[in-house]
Every structure is written in C-alpha cells, then in structure tokens.
C-alpha positions as CSV (number, residue, x, y, z in Angstrom):
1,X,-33.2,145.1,146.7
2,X,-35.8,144.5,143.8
3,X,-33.9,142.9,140.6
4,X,-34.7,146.3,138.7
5,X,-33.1,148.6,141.3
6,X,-29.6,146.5,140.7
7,X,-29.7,147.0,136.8
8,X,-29.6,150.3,137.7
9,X,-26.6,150.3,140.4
10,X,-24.6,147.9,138.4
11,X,-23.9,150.3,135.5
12,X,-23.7,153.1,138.1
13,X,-20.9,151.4,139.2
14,X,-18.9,150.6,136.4
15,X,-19.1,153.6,134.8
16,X,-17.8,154.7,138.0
17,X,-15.3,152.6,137.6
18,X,-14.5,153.5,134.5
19,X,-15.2,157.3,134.8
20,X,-17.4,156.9,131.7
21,X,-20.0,159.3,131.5
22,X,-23.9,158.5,132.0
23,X,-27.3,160.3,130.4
24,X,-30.0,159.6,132.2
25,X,-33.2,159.0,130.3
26,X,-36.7,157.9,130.7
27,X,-39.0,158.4,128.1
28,X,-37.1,161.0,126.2
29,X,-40.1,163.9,126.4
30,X,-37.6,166.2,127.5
31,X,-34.5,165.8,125.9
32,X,-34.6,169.0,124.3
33,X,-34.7,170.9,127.8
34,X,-31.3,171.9,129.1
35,X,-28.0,171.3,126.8
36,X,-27.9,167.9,125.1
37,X,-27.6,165.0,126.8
38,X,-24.1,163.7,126.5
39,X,-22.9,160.0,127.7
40,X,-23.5,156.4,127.7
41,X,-27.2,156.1,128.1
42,X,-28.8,154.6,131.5
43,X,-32.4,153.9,130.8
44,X,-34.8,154.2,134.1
45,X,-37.7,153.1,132.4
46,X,-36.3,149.3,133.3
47,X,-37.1,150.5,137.2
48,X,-41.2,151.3,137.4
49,X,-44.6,150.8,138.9
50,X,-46.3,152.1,142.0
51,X,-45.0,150.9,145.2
52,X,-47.6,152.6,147.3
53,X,-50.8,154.6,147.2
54,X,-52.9,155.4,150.2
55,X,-55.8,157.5,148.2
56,X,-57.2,158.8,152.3
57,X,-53.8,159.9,152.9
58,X,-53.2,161.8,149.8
59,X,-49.6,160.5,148.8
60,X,-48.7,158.0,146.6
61,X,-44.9,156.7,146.1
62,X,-43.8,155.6,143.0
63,X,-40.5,154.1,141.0
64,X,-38.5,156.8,138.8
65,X,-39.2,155.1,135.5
66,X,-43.3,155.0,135.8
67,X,-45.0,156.6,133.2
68,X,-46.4,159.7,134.5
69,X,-49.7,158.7,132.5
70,X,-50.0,155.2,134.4
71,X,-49.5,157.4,137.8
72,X,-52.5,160.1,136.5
73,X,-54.7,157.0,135.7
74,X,-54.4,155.4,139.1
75,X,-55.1,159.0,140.6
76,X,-57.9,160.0,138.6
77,X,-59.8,156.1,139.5
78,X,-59.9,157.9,142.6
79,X,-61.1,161.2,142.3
80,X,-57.5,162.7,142.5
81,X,-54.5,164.6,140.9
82,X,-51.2,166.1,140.8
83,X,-52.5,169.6,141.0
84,X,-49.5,170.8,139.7
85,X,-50.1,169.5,136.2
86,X,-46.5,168.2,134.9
87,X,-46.3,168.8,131.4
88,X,-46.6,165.5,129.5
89,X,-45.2,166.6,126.1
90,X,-45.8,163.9,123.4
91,X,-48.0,162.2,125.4
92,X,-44.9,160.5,127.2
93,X,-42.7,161.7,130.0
94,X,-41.7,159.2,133.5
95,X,-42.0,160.5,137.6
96,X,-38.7,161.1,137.7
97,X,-38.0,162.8,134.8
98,X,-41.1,164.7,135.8
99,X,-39.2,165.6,139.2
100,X,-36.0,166.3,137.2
101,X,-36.5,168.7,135.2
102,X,-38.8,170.3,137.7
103,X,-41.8,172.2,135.0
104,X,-45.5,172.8,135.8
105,X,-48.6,173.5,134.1
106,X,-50.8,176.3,134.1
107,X,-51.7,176.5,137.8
108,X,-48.6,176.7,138.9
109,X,-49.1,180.6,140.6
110,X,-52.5,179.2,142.1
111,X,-51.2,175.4,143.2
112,X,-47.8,175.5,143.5
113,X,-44.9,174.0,141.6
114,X,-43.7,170.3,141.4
115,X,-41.2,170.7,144.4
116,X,-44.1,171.8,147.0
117,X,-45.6,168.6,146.3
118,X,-42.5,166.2,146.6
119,X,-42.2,164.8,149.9
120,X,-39.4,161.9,149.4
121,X,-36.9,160.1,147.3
122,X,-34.7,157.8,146.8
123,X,-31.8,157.9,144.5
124,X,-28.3,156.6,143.6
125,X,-25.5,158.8,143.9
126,X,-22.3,158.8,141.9
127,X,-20.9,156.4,144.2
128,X,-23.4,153.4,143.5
129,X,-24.6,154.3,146.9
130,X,-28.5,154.0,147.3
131,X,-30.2,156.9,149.6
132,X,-33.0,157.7,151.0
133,X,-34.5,160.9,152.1
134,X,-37.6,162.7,153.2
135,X,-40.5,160.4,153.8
136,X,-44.8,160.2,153.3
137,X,-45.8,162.2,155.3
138,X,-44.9,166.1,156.0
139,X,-43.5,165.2,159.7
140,X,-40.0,163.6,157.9
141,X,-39.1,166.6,155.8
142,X,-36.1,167.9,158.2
143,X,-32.8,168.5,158.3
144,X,-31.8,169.6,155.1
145,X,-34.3,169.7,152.1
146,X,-32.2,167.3,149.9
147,X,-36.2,166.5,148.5
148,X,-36.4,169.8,146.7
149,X,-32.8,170.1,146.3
150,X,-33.1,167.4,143.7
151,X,-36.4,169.3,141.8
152,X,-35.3,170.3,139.0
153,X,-31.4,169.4,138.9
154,X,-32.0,167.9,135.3
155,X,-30.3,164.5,137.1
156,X,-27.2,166.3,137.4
157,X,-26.8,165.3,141.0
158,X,-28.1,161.3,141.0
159,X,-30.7,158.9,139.5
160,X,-33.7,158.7,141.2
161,X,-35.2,155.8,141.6
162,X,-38.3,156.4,143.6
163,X,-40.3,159.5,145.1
164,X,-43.2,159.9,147.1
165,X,-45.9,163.0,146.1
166,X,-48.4,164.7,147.9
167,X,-52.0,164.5,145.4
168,X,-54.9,166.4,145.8
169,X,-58.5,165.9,145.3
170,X,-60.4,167.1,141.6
171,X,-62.0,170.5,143.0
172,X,-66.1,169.7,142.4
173,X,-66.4,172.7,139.9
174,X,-64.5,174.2,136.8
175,X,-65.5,177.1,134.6
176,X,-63.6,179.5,132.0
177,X,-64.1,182.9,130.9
178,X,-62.1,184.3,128.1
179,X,-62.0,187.8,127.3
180,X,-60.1,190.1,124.3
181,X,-58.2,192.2,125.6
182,X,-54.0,193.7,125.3
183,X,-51.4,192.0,127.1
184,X,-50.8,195.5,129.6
185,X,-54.8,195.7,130.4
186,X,-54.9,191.8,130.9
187,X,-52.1,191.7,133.6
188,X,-53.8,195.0,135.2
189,X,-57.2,193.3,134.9
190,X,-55.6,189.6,136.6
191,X,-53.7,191.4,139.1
192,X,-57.0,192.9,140.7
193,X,-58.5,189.9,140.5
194,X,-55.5,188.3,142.5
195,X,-56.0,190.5,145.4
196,X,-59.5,189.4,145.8
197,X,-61.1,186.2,147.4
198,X,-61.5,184.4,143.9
199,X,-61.2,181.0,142.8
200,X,-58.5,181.5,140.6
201,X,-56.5,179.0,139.1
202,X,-54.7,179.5,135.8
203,X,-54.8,182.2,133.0
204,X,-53.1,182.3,129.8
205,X,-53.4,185.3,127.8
206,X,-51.9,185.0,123.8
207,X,-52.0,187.1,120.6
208,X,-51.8,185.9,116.7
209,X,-50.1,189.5,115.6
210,X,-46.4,190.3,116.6
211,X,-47.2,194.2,117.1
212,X,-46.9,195.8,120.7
213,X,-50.3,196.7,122.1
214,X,-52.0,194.4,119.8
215,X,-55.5,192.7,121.1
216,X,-55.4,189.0,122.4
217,X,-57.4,186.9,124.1
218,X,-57.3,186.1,127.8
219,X,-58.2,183.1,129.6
220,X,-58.9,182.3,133.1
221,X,-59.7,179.1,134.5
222,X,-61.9,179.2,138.1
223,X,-61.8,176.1,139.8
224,X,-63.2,175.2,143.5
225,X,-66.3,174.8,145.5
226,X,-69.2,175.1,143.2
227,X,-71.1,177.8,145.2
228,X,-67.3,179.9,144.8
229,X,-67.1,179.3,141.3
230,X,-70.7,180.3,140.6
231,X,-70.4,183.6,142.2
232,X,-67.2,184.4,140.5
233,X,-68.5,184.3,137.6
234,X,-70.8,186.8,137.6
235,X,-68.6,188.8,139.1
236,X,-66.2,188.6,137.2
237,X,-67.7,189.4,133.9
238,X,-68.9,192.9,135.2
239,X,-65.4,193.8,136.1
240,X,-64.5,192.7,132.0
241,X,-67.1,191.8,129.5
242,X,-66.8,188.4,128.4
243,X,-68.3,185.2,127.8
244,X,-67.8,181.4,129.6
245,X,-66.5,178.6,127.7
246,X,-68.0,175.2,127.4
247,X,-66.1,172.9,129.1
248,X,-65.6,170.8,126.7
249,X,-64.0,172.8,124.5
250,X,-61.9,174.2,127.8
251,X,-60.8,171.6,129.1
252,X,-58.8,170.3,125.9
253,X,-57.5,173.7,125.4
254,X,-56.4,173.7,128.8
255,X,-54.5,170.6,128.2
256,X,-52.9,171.8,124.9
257,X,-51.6,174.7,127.4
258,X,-50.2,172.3,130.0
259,X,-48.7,169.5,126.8
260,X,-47.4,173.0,124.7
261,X,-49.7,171.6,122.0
262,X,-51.4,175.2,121.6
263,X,-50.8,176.2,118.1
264,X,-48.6,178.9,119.9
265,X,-46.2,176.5,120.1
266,X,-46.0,174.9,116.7
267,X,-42.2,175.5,115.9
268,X,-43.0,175.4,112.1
269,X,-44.6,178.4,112.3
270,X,-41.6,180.1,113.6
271,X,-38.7,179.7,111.2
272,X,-35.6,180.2,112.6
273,X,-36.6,181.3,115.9
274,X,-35.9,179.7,119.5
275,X,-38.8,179.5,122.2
276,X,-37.7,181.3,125.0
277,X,-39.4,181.2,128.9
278,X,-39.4,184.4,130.7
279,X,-39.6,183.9,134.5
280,X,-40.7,187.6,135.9
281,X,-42.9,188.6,139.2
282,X,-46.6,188.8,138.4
283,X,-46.3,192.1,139.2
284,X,-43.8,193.3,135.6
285,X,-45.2,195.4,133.0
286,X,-45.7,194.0,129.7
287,X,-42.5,193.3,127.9
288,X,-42.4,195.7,124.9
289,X,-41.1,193.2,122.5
290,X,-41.5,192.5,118.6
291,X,-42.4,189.1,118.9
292,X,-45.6,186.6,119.7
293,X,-46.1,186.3,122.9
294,X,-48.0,183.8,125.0
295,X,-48.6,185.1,129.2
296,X,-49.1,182.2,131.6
297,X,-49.0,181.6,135.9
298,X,-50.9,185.5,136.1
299,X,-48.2,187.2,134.3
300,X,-45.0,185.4,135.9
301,X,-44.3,183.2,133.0
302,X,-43.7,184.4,129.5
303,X,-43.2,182.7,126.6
304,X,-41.4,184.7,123.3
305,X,-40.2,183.3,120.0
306,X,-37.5,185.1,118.9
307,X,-34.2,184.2,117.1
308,X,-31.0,183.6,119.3
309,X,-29.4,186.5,118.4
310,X,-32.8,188.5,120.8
311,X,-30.8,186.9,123.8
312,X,-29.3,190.0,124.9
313,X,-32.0,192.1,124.8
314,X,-34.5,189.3,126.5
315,X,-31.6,188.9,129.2
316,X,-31.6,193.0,130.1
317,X,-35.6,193.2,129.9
318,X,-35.3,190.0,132.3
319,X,-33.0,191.1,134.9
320,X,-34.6,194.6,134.6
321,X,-37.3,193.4,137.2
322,X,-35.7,191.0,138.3
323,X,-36.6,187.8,136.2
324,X,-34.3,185.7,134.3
325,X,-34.5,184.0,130.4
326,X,-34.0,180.5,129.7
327,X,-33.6,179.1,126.4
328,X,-36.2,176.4,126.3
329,X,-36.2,175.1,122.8
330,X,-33.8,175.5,119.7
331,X,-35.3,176.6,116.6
332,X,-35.0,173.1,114.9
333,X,-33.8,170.0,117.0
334,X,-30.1,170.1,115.2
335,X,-28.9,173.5,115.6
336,X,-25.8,173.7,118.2
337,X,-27.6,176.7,119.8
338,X,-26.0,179.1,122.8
339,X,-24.2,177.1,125.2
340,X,-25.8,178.3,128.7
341,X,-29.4,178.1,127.8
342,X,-30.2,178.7,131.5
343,X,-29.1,182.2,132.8
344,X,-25.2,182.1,133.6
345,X,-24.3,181.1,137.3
346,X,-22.7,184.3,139.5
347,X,-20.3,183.3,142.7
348,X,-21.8,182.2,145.5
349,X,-24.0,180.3,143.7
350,X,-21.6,179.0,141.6
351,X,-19.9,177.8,144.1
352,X,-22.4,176.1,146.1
353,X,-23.3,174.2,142.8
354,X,-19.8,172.8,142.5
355,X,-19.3,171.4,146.0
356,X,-23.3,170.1,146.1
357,X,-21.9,168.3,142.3
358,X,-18.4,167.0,144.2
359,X,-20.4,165.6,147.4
360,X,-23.2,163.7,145.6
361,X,-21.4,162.9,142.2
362,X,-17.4,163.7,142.6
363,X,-16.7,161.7,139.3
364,X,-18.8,164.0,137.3
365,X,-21.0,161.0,135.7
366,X,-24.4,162.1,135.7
367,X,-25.9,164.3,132.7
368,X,-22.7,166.1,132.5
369,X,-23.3,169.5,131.2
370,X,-26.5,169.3,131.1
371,X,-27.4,172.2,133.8
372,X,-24.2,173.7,134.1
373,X,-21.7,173.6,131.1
374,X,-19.2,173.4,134.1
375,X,-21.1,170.7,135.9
C-alpha cells in the first residue's frame, strides 16, 4: 500500500471513528454541482499519477487525484482521447472527480457518456475498507456493475482512489458546418440526419434573443474517416444551406462548449437567474420557453437560464416527455438556492438509494447531502 493511499484511509478512519463528516474534494472545478459540500475536507489530490497505460490496448488506469489535464496530455502523445470529453471547467478538474460527478461534453449522443468508458475502480468505503472492482479489460465487468454504479454518485457512496478507462483513437478527420436556423427546424433538420449513415458527432444549436421561434445558429461537428466526412459534407449542405467552419476557429469553440466557456454561459449576463440542464429524448419538441436557450447531445440536453422561481414550470415541461430538470448552477455562488437541485427521489428508487448508502457508507460520512438531502 503506496504511502499516499494510507493518508487517505487514515482519516477515513478516524472520522469513522468519530462519526465526523467528510467532503471529498479534488481540485474543486465542481463544487458548485450538487448541494454544497458539507464536512471536514479530505483532499485526493495527495493520491495521483498514472499507474498504467497500455496505448495498443486502449485503457489506461490512473489514481483519483490526477489532473484530468496530465491524463489528456499522456493520451494525446499518443494519438488518443477520452472521447467522451469530460468537462474541464476552469481549466482544472481530477479523474475521479471526473467519474463522480459523471458529465460529458458535446459528443456524448454520438460517443457515449463517462460511465460506458469506465471499466474499473478502486475505492474506500465508509469502513476504511479498500475495494476493488471491475478490471482492464471488458472480460472482468460481471457480477454486479458496482463500476457504473459509482458514475456519477457525487462521492456519496466512497472515495475513489483509482479507475481504469477505456480511450479511443483521434478520428483522422474533423469538419463543422453551422447553419441559422429556429430551435424547432434545427431539431427536425438533426433528427433526419440521425437516421442516416452520417458521421455525426456533436451539435449545439444557441440563440442571442429570448423570444420563442427566434433564429439561432446550429452547429454540427462531423468527425471520422476522411472519405465519410468528405461526402457528408456536401451532402449535408444541400439538405440546409450553410457554410463549413475553419477549424481553427471550430475547434476552440468546440472546447468553449465542452469547458461551458461559451459566452452562453457567462453568469454575469444573467442577473438573478439559475442555469438549469434539461435532460429530454432527442426526439421532444422545442420547449416553448421565455428564456435563452442553448440545445446540445442532438436535442437531448437543454440548457435554460431562468430564475428559481421557473422550477415548476421547467419540472412539468420536463416530465411532460419524459425528461427531468436539474439545477446546475445558482445565480451567484452565495445564494442558498432550492434544496433538491436534482429531481426529487420517488419510492423504489428511494429506497434502493438508502440501503446502496447503508451497505457501502452506514455512518453517513461521505459528501453528506450532496446528492440526496436524505443521503
């Protein structure tokens, strides 16, 4: 047991002692997400570097508290990625807080999300205990998929300390149309284009002005085998007149999209209004709403400012087809704000929270709260 591994255990172990709460923290990037972080702070930044990469096999392994931009570095000397595209917001963010709170870029309806691409961990459990589960290679996942289980649990359940991730090759070509068009003609428009044999593999579609119906622009990112990407193209711009982006002027707006750096997402230019995510199917309308919207993942991801007192009406329009609302960030990082920001837990699932919560962490020390007001 490495020296860094026991200065995390120890402290696991008094506090269990003790019964004295713990946050679990990295880097901080995504201490806004969830409800705040309550607790006696256990830093896993003291618990990094990559134990293993195999660039033929297409899985590297690395400790909780690595910065996600050392891992991307080490991937990209080597002609790979995390297709997935992990938000790095402020330039910071660690592997396993990357795994904890469980968000993906852009091509996530193209790629998949962070849990399809995480094949093992290890983590400490609210008994001190250190386990192990899942593996390198796809052959280990069985039994129960404690792996995914863990993707997005906001640490609620343990501290991982290591996990193991399938990467991907960079595809050999990348090219971006953008088009003006209304939010209901631009979902139309990307759900034909879903149902045909194109290299799709992200959109975002935004507006400047709040009013229903109002003209934005769409973006749509092609990426794959040159000769695929090439004869997309084309094609493409018959079905909706438009024009290709230089890629390097793309490919930074792509990562302002990923990062939430897109002036979109400037919270000064929203007074006193929250930054919601909408999770719908691909396949709901536009949402008739009074607010700027911003359309990722080919229309299953929406993001709305709007004040607290929309949640509601977002809520209804949500669970209308069914979708679900989370609140994703307060309008200014001191406001008290609702206290379930995720949707509100109905029994079973409720119940299957609470006994998953007692087996891995019965002295409620981990992030307490920070999912589940009653976790």
């Amino acid at each position: 047991m490495t020296d860094t591994l026991q200065a995390l255990i120890d402290p696991i172990r008094a506090a269990a002692a003790s019964k004295t709460p713990l946050r679990i923290r990295g880097q901080g990037s995504k201490d806004f997400y969830g409800q705040p972080p309550k607790g006696e702070l256990l830093d896993t930044t003291v618990h990094s570097g990559i134990v293993n990469y195999e660039p033929t096999e297409l899985v590297i392994t690395a400790r909780a508290g690595t910065p996600l931009a050392e891992l991307e570095a080490a991937l990209a000397e080597h002609g790979q990625c995390l297709a997935f595209e992990p938000p790095r917001f402020d330039g910071r963010g660690t592997v396993g807080g990357m795994v904890a709170a469980g968000l993906s870029g852009p091509a996530r309806a193209s790629v998949g999300g962070v849990r399809d691409y995480v094949m093992g961990v290890q983590l400490i459990n609210g008994r001190a205990e250190h386990l192990s589960f899942g593996g390198q290679v796809m052959k280990n996942v069985a039994g129960y998929d404690v792996t995914r289980l863990l993707v997005g649990s906001l640490g609620v359940l343990g501290v991982l300390t290591e996990v193991s991730l399938k990467v991907l090759p960079v595809m050999p070509l990348e090219a971006t149309l953008v088009f003006e068009i209304d939010q209901a003609h631009a979902l139309d428009q990307l759900h034909a284009w879903g149902a045909q044999p194109l290299p799709l593999n992200a959109s975002c579609w935004a507006q400047e002005d709040a009013a229903p119906g109002e003209v934005g622009k769409l973006y749509v990112r092609l990426r794959g085998a040159a000769a695929a990407v090439n004869a997309a193209i084309p094609r493409m711009l018959q079905d909706l007149p438009g024009e290709v982006m230089e890629n390097a002027q793309a490919g930074p707006d792509w990562a302002a999209c990923r990062d939430q750096t897109l002036p979109f997402f400037t919270a000064a230019d929203h007074p006193g209004e929250a930054l919601w995510r909408l999770s719908v199917p691909q396949t709901a309308p536009a949402l008739n709403l009074p607010w700027p919207q911003l359309v990722e993942w080919h229309g299953g991801l929406r993001w709305v400012w709007a004040p607290a007192s929309a949640l509601p009406k977002l809520r209804d329009l949500t669970q209308a087809v069914d979708g679900f609302t989370t609140l994703f960030r307060l309008a200014s990082p001191g406001d008290a704000g609702a206290t379930n920001r995720f949707e509100p837990l109905e029994s079973p699932h409720k119940q299957i929270h609470a006994r998953l919560k007692a087996e891995f962490d019965p002295a409620h020390l981990f992030n307490p709260g920070r999912l589940v007001p009653s976790l």
